[in-house]
N, C-alpha and C positions, 0 to 999 in steps of 0.2 A: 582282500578288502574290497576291493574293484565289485568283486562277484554277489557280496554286499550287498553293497550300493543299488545294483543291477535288478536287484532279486527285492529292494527293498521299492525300488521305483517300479517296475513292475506291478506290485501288489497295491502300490497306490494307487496308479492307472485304471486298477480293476476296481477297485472298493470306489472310486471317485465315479468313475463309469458305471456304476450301478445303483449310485445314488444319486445320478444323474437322472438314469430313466425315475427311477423313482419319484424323483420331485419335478422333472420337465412334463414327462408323458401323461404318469400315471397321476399325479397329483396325491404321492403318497408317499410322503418323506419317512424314514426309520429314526433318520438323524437330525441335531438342531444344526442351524444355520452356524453357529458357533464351533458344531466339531467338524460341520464340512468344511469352514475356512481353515480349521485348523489343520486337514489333511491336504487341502488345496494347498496353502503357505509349506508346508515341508516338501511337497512334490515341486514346487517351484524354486526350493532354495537347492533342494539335490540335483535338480536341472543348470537352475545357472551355473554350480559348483562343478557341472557337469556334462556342457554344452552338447558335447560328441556325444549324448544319448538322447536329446532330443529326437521326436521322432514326433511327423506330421497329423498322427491319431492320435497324441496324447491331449488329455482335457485342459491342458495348458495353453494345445493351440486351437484348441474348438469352442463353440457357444454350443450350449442347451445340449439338446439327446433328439435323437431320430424322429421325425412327426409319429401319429399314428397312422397305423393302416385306414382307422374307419372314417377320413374326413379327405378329401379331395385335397393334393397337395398344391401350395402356390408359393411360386418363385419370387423371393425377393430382387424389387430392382437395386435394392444397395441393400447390403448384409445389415441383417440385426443382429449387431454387435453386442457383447456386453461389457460392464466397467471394470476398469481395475479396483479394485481393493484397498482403503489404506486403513490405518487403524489408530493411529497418533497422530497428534499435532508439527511431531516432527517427519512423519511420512509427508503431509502436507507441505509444508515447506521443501520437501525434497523433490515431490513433485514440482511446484512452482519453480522451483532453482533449477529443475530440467529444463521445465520450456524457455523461462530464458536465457540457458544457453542455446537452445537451437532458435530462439528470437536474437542471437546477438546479442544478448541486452541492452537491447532500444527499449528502455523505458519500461513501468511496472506494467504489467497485464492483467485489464480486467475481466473480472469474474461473473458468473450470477450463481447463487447458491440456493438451493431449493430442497424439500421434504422428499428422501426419497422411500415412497409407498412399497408396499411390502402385495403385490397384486400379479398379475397376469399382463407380460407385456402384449398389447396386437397392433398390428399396424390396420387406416384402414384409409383406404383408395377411393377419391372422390374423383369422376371424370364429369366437367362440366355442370361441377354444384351434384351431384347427386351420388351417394354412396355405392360402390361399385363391386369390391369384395373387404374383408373382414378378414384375418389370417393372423394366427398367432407366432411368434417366436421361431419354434420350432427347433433345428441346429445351425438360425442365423443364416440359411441359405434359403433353405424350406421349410415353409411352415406348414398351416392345418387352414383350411377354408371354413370359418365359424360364424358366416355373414348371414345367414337365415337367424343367428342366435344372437348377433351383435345388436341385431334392428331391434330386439326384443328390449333393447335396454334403453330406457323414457330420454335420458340425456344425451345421448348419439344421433342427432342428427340425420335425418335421412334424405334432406336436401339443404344445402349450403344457404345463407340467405345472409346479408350487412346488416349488422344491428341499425346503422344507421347509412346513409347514402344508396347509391345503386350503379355502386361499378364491376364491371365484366365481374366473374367470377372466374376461378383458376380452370383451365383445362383440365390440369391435370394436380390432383393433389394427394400425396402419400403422407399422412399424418400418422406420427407413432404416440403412444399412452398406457397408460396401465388402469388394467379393469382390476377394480376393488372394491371392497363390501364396509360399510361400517361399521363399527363395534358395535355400537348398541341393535342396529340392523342383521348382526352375526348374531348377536346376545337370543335376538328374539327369532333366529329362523332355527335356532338351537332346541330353545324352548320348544317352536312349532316341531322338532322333529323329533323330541322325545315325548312328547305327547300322541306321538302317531306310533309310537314304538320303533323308531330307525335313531341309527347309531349318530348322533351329534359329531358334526365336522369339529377336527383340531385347531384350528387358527383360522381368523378371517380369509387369508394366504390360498388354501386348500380350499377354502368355501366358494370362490371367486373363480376358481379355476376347475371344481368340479363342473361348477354351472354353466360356466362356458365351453364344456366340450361334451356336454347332453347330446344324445343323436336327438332326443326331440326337443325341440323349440319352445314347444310350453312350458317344457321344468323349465326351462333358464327362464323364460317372463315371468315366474312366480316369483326367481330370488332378486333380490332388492340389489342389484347390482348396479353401480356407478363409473366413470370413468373422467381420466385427465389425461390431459394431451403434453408431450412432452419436447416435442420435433420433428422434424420433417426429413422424409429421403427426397422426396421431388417437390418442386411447385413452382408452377409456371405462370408470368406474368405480375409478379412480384417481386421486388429489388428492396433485399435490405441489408444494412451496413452488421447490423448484431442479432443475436438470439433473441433478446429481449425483443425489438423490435417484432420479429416473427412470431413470438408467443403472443405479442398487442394482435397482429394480424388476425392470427389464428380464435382469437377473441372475439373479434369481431365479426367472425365465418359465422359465431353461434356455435361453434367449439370448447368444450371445459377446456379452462384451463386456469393452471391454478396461480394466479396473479398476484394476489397478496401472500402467497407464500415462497413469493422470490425476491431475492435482494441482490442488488446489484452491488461486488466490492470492489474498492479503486486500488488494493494490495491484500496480500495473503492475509497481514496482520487481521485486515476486517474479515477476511474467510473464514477464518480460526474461531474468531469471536459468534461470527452468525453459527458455525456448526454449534458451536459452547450452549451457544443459545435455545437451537431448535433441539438437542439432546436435553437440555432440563426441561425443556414445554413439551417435550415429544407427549408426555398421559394427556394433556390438553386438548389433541389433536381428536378429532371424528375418526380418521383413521390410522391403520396400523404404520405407523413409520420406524424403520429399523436404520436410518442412514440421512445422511445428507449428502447429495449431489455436487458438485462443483465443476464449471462449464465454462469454458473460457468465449467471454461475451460477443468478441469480436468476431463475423464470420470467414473474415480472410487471415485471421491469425487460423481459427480450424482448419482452413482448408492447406495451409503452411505446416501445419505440425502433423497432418495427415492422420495413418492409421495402423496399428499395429496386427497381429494375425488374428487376435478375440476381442481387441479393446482398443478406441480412439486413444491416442496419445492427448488429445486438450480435455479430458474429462475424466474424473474418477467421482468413486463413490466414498466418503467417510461414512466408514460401519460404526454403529455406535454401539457401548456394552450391552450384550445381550438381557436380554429380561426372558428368553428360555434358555432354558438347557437341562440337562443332565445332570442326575444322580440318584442316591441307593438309600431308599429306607430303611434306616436303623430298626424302628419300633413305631409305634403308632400307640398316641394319647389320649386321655378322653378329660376335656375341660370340662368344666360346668361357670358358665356366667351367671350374671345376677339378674337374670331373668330363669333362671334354671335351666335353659337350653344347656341341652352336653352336643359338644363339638369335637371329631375327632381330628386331632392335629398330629401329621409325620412327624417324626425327628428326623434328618439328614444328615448324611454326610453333609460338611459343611461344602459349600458351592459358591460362587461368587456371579452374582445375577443383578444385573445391571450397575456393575460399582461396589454393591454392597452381599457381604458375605449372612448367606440364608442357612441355618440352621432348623428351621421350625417350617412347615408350609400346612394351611387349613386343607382339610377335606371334606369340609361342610355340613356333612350326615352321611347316615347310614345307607341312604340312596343314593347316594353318589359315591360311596365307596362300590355300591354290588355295579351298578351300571356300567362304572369304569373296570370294574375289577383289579381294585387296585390292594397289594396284598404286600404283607412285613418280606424286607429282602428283594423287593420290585427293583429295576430299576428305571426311573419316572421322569416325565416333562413334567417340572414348575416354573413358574411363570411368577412376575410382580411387576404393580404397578400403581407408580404411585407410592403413598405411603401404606396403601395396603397390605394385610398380611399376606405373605405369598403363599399360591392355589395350586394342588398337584394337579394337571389339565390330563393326564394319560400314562397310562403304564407301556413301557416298551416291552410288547409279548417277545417280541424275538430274541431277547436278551437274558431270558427265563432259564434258570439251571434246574429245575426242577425244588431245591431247596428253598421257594418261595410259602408262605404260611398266611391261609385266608387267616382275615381279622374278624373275630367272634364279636359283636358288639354286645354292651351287658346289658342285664335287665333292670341292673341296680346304680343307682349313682355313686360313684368310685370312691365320694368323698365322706357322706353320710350315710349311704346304703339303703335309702328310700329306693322303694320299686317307681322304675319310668314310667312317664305316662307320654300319651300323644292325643291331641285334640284332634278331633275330626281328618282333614283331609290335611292335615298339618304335615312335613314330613322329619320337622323337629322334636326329638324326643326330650322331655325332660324331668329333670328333677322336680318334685312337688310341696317338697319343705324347705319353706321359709325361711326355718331359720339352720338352713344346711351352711354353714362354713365358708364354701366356696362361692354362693350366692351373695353370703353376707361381706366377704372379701371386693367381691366383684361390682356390687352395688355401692359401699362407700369409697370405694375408687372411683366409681363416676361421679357420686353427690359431688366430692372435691377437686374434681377434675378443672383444667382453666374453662371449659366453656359452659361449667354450672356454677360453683358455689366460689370453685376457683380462691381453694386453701393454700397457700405457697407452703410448700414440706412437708403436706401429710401426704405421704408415699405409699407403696406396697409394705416395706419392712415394717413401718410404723405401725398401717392399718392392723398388719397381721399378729405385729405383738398385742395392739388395744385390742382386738378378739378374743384372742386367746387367753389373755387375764379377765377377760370378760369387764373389762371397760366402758365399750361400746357394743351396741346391735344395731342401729341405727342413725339416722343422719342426726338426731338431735341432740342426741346422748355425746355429738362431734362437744354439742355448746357447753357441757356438763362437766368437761372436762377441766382440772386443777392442774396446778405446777406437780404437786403429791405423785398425784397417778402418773405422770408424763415424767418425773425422774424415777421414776421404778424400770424403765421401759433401758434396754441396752443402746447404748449407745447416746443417750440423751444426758445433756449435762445443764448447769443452770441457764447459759444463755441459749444453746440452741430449744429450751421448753420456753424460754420468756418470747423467743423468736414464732413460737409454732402457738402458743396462746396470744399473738398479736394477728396472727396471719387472718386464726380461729375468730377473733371479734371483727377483723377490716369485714369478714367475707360477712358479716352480716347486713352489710347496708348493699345491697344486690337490686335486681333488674328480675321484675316479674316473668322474662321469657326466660332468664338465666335459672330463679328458682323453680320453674314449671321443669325446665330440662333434667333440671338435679333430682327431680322427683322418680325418674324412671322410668318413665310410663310407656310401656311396649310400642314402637311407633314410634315416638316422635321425638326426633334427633333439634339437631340446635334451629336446623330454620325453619321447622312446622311448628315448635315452640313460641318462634318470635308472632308468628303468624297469630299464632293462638291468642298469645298476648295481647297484639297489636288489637283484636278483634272486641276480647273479653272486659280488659285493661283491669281487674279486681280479680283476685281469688276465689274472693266469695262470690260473684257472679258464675264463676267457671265452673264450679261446685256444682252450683243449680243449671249447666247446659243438655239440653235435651238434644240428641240426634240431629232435629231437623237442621236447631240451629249450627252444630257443628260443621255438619253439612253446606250449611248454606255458604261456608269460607271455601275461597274458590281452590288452598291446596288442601284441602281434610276431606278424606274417600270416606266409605264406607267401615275399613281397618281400621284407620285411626279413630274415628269417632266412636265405633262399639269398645277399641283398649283405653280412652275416656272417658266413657262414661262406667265400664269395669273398675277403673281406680277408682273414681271417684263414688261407686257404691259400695263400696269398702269401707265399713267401719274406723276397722283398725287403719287403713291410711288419711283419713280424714281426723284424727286423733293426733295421726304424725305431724300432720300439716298444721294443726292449732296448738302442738307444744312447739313446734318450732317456730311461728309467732310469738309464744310467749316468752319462747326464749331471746326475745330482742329483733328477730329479721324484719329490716324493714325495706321497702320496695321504691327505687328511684322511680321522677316521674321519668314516662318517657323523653327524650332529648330531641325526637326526630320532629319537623315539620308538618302538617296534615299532606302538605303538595310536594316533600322529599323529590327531588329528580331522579333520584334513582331508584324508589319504590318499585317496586314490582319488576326490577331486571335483575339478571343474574349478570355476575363479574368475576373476571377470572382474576387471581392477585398474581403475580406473576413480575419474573425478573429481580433484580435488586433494588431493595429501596433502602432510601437514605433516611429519610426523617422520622417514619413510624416505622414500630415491629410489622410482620407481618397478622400478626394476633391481633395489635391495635386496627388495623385498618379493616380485618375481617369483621371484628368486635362493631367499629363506625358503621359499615354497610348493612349489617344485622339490626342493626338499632335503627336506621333509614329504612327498613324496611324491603331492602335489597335481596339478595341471594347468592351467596358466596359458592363457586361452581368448585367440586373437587376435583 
């Protein structure tokens, strides 16, 4: 059994230790974050269970992987440690329940809890206000000399200065941080790199960290990299009681750092709550955050609780549920929405990503299947965020049994069998009849949706039964409808048809940007709708808009003003539009004031609220002319 054990720790060592270099070195992970903590957590519980097989090289007692040979090594004056790990709320408290017992328990200890970034740690060495060397990580002893490439980056500093006053500056100062890239800053060097024909980085993570270990300097000044300051190994000529205090300082050097994204707590209980916190606003964030930090504030308590062989005993990391990971496509789908776009969607083994269990993840098109090469029996990174539908990011080729099956796309749409089409430089294929099924399903789901016409109970089951006895084709034919036809339908009995013909007449007294939206019109989602509104204020003026003036509205591009005035030269939807007047819709005035304070800002809705839905107050800011941020 022993031999086991032995044989099984071993093999951990190895697998951990080569996905070490992989993600420290090379900047080229195989594996997600989620299965190396999961090989890390068993190699650590078969250690503790198993002390007498510790041994000084295992990745339990080391940080990071070997530097590279191509970058001039430099020796840290205090190790770059890294954190421990915890994964519950009750890890948390056990942590806290450790330090104080080694505090005695003299009293609670405060905390400061912070976002922790998903980046490239470096340290970087200021003598006498002026930056000195630049060095990443490395294995926590030695790192990589990357200060020709650090300077390249606009927010680092390359001489220390007081935002305000003029006192000495530090001799000597070792500030550590994490260089990171931001999403939408990733989104679009992505774009710039499949446009040149080079293979798209996998995660901001990876993009951050190729760039910072360029032997040439100019690729790293092209990518949009950023950085935050997290701590200090030295700094002379400054006395302070807590962290926080040291991050104000560091503040004021003209150093990032990230200030409002720390909270100071006076007990665990509030630790607990702020991780709670920054894991549901984690999509909100500019950047990639996988964790929250927790730092015990005081710096004579750190220096009391000292240092274990990889990780501070007064700090850990809460890892939050992942949003990548791993798994195996079943089959691969082809939707058709009600615009005709066909979309091809995985099926999955089921996976559990971020909390919530993913069955289904988009693949976008046909060009991003071949690019990625992603193929039935793959096994893949997907990824979610938000309430978006979750996106397969990469096929793991290493993982390939040979039994993998490219995906044929068709030429026909799956539902009606019209041959696809594709518009110009479009890379959307789609369906081109109107009155295909799956368009016409997909279209009065949205007419009825809460943020168009907003019918309470006309559902998928419903819609698809009125189709298919051919009830309905369109949004107006919703108005047309009797008790008759709505007790013919399964599962419909007399009160829930009296319920769904009440919903059907409330949703006719509506909001000119809510009936614009439910129209469909390629382009324009709920807040270039209100916009449109807010601009036009009549239908019938909106009917007769010519380009310029669409244009002349400060969010309507080029796109959405040609898929407007499209619809609107459209016979047959101009026909829709004036039966479904007649059939009663009539248009509130607007509510909002011409001087709304919140006009023209975008607002994040966020946390719990008590008095309104979250719908309601989106619903309020829309109609003030705001901008509800997703």
């Amino acid at each position: 059994m022993k031999e086991d054990i032995i044989l099984e720790i071993e093999g951990l060592r190895d697998k951990i230790k080569y996905h070490n270099h992989r993600y420290h070195v090379l900047d080229d992970p195989e594996i997600t974050d989620a299965e190396y903590d999961q090989l890390f957590r068993r190699l650590q519980l078969l250690e503790s269970e198993n002390p007498e097989l510790i041994t000084p090289d295992s990745p339990t007692q080391k940080v990071g992987a070997a530097p590279l040979k191509t970058f001039d090594p430099v020796q840290h004056s205090q190790p770059m440690l890294s954190l421990e790990n915890v994964f519950t709320d009750e890890d948390i408290r056990e942590f806290d329940a450790r330090l104080n017992r080694l505090n005695n328990g003299q009293g609670q200890i405060e905390y400061v809890v912070e976002p922790k970034m998903d980046g490239l740690a470096i340290e970087l060495a200021y003598k006498d206000g002026r930056l000195a060397v630049a060095s990443t990580r490395g294995d926590g002893y030695t790192g990589e000399n990357v200060t020709e490439n650090i300077r390249t980056i606009p927010v680092v500093p390359q001489k220390l200065e007081y935002i305000s006053g003029d006192e000495k500056l530090p001799g000597l100062l070792e500030v550590r941080g994490e260089v990171y890239m931001e999403k939408n800053d990733f989104k679009e060097l992505n774009r710039s790199r499949l446009s040149e024909g080079l293979s798209p980085f996998a995660n901001p993570r990876n993009a951050a960290a190729g760039s910072i270990r360029q032997l040439d300097p100019d690729i790293t000044k092209k990518r949009p990299l950023k950085m935050f300051c997290y701590g200090t190994a030295a700094l002379s000529g400054f006395k302070a009681d807590t962290y926080y205090e040291v991050m104000l300082f560091l503040h004021g050097l003209g150093l990032r750092v990230n200030i409002e994204g720390m909270k100071i707590c006076s007990n665990i209980d509030e630790v607990i709550e702020q991780c709670r916190h920054l894991e549901a606003s984690r999509d909100l964030f500019s950047f990639e955050m996988d964790g929250a930090v927790i730092k015990v504030n005081h710096l004579a308590l750190q220096e009391r609780f000292g240092i274990k062989t990889r990780s501070p005993r007064w700090a850990v990391a809460r890892k939050f549920k992942p949003v990548q990971v791993a798994t195996k496509i079943i089959k691969i789908e082809i939707q058709v929405g009600r615009t005709g776009a066909l979309t091809p969607v995985a099926l999955l083994e089921p996976v559990e990503v971020g909390g919530v269990t993913v069955r289904r993840a988009t693949l976008h098109n046909r060009e991003e299947i071949e690019k990625k090469d992603i193929r039935v029996s793959d096994t893949v990174i997907i990824q979610r965020a938000g309430d978006v539908i979750p996106e397969v990011v990469e096929s793991i080729k290493s993982k390939r049994t040979g039994a993998e099956e490219v995906f044929i796309f068709p030429d026909k749409c799956p539902v009606c069998g019209s041959a696809i089409l594709k518009k110009g430089d479009e890379v959307v294929a789609r369906c081109p009849n109107r009155k295909c099924p799956a368009q016409l399903n997909a279209g009065l789901r949205h007419f009825a949706s809460k943020g168009a016409m907003n019918i309470d109970g006309l559902g998928d089951r419903i819609i698809t039964q009125l189709i298919d006895k051919g009830f309905v084709k369109q949004g107006v034919d919703i108005y047309r409808l009797d008790r008759e036809k709505l007790l013919q339908l399964d599962k419909i009995e007399e009160k829930s048809a009296g319920n769904l013909l009440a919903a059907i007449a409330a949703s006719k007294k509506t909001t000119l940007a809510r009936f614009i939206y439910a129209l469909g019109i390629r382009h324009v989602g709920e807040h270039v709708a209100s916009v449109i509104a807010d601009h036009f204020r009549t239908i019938d003026t909106l009917k007769k808009a010519d380009e310029n003036e669409l244009l002349s509205i400060k969010e309507v591009g080029p796109q959405i003003a040609e898929s407007v005035i499209s619809y609107f030269s459209d016979d047959a939807n101009i026909l829709h539009i004036e039966s479904l007047i007649n059939q009663g819709i009539e248009f509130e005035k607007p509510a909002f004031s011409v001087d709304s304070p919140i006009a023209g800002k975008t607002i994040v809705v966020t946390g719990t609220l008590k008095r309104m839905k979250r719908d309601e107050i989106k619903e309020f800011i829309i109609k003030n002319r705001g901008r509800v941020s997703s």
